[in-house]
Backbone as JSON, one array per atom type, in Angstrom:
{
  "sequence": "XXXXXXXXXXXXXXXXXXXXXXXXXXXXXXXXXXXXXXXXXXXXXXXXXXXXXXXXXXXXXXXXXXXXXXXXXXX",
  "N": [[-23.9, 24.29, 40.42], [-25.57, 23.14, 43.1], [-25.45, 20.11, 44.99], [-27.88, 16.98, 44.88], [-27.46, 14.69, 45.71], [-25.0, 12.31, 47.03], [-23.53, 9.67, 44.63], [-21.81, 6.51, 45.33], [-19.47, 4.45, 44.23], [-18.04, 1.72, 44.58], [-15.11, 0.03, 43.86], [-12.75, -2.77, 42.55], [-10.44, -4.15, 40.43], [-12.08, -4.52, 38.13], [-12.1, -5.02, 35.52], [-10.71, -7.31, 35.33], [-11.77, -8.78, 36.56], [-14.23, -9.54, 34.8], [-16.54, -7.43, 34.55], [-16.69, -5.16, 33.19], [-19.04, -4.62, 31.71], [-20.81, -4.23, 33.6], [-20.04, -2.2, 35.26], [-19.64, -0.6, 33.94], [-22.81, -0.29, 32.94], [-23.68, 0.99, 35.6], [-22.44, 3.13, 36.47], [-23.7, 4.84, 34.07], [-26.38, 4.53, 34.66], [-26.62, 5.98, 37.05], [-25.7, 8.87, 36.09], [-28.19, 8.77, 34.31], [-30.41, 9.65, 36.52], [-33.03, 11.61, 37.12], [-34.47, 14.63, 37.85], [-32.97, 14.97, 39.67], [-29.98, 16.56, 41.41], [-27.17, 14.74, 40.54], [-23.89, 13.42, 42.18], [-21.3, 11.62, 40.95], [-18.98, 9.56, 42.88], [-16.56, 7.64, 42.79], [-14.86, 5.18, 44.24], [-11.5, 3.84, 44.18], [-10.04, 0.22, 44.46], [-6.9, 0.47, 44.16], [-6.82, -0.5, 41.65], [-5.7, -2.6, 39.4], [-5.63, -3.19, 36.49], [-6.66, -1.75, 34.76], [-9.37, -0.34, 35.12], [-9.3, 1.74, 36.59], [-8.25, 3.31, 34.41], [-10.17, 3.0, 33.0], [-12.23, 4.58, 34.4], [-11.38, 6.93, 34.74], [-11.42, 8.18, 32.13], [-14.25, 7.55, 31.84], [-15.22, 9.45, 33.21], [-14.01, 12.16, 32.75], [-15.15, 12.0, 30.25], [-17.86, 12.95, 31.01], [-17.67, 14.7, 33.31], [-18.67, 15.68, 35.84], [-17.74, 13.91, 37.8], [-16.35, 12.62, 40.52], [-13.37, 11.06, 41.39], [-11.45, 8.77, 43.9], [-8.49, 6.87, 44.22], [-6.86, 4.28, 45.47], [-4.8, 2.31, 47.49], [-6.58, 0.21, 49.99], [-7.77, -1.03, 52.83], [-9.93, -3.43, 52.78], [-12.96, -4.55, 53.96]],
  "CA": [[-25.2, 23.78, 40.82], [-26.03, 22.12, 44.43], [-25.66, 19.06, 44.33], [-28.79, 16.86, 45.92], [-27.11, 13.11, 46.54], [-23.98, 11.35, 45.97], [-24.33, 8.02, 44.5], [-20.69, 6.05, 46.05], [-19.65, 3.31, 43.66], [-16.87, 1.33, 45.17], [-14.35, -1.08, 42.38], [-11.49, -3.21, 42.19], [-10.38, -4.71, 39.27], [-13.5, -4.59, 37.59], [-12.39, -5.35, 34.15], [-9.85, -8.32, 35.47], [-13.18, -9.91, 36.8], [-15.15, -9.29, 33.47], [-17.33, -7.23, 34.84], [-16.58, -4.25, 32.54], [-20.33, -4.03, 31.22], [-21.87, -3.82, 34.68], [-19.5, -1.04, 35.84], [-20.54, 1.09, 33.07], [-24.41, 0.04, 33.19], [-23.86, 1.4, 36.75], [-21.93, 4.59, 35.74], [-25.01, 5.46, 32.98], [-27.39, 4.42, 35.28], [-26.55, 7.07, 37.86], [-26.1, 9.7, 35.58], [-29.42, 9.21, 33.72], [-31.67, 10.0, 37.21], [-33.8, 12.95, 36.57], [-35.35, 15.24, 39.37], [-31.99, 15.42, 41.32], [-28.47, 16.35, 40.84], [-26.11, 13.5, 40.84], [-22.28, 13.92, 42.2], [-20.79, 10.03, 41.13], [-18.31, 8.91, 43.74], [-15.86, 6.1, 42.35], [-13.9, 4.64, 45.36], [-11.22, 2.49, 43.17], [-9.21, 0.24, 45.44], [-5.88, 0.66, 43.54], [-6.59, -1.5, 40.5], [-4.32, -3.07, 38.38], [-6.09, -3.88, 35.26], [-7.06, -1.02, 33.64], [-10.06, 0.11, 35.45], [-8.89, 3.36, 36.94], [-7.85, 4.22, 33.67], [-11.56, 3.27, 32.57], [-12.95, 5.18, 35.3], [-10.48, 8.58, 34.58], [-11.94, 7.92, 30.66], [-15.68, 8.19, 32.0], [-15.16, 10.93, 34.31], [-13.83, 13.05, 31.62], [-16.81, 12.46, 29.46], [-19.1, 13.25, 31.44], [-17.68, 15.9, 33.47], [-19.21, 15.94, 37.48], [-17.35, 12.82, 38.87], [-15.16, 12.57, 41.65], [-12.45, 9.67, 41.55], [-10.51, 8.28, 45.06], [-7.86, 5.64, 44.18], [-5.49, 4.12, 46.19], [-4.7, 0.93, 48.47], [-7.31, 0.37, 51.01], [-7.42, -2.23, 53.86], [-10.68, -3.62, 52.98], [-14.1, -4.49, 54.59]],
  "C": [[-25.01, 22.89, 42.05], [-26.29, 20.94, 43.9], [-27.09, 17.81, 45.37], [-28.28, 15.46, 46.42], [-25.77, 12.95, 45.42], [-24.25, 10.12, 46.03], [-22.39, 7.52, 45.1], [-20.81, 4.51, 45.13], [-18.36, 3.17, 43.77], [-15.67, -0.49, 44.05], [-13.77, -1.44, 42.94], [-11.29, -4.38, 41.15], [-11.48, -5.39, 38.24], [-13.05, -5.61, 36.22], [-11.18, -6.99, 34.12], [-11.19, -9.68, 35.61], [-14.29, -10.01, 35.79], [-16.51, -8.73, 33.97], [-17.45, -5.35, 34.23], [-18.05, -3.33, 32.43], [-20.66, -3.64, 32.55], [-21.41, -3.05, 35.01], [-20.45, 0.24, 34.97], [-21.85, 1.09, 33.09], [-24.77, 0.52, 34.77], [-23.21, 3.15, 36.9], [-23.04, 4.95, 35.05], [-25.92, 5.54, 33.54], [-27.53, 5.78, 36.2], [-26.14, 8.48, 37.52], [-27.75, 10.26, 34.83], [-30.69, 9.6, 35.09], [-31.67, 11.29, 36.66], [-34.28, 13.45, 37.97], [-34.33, 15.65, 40.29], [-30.42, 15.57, 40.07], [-27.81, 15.5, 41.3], [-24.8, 13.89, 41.35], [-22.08, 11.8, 42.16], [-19.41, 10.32, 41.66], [-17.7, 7.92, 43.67], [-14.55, 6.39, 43.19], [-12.89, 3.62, 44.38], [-10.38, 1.78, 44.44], [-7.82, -0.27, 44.93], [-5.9, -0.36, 42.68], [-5.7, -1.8, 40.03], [-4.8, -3.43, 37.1], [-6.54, -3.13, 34.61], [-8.39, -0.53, 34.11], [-9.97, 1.36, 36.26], [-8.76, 4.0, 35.47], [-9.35, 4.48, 32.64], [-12.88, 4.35, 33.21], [-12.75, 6.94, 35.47], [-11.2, 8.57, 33.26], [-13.32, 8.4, 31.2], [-15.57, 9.29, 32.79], [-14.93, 12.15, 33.45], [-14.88, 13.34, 30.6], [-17.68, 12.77, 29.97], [-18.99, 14.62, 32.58], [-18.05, 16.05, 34.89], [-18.9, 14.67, 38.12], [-16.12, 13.15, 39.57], [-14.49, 11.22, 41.86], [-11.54, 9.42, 42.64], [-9.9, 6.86, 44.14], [-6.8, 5.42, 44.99], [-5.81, 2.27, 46.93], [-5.54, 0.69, 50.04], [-6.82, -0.87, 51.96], [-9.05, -3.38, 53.54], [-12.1, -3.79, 54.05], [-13.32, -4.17, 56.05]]
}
């Protein structure tokens, strides 16, 4: 299926910064639009805390995400 927008949701150490819940109410969020096809886009920038491995975990359940991780340079 064509896909009509990617949504681009960019991390790092999400779950070091306790920000676990909002990742995923941002993951659910951008699966539940209606009217369009979604492709989610998780930029990680080489975590260390266990959020890649949270982010490989949702991707698998759900099946149409695309995961980049690695060491960026920032802004």
């Amino acid at each position: 299926m064509p896909v009509d927008v990617t949504v681009i949701t960019v991390v790092r150490n999400a779950l070091e910064k306790g920000r676990r819940r909002m990742l995923l109410q941002n993951l659910d969020s951008v699966q539940k639009q209606i009217g369009v096809v979604v492709e989610p886009l998780l930029i990680d920038g080489a975590s260390c805390d266990g959020t890649l491995t949270l982010l490989r975990s949702y991707a698998q359940d759900v099946g149409n995400v695309r995961i980049y991780s690695g060491k960026d340079d920032g802004i």
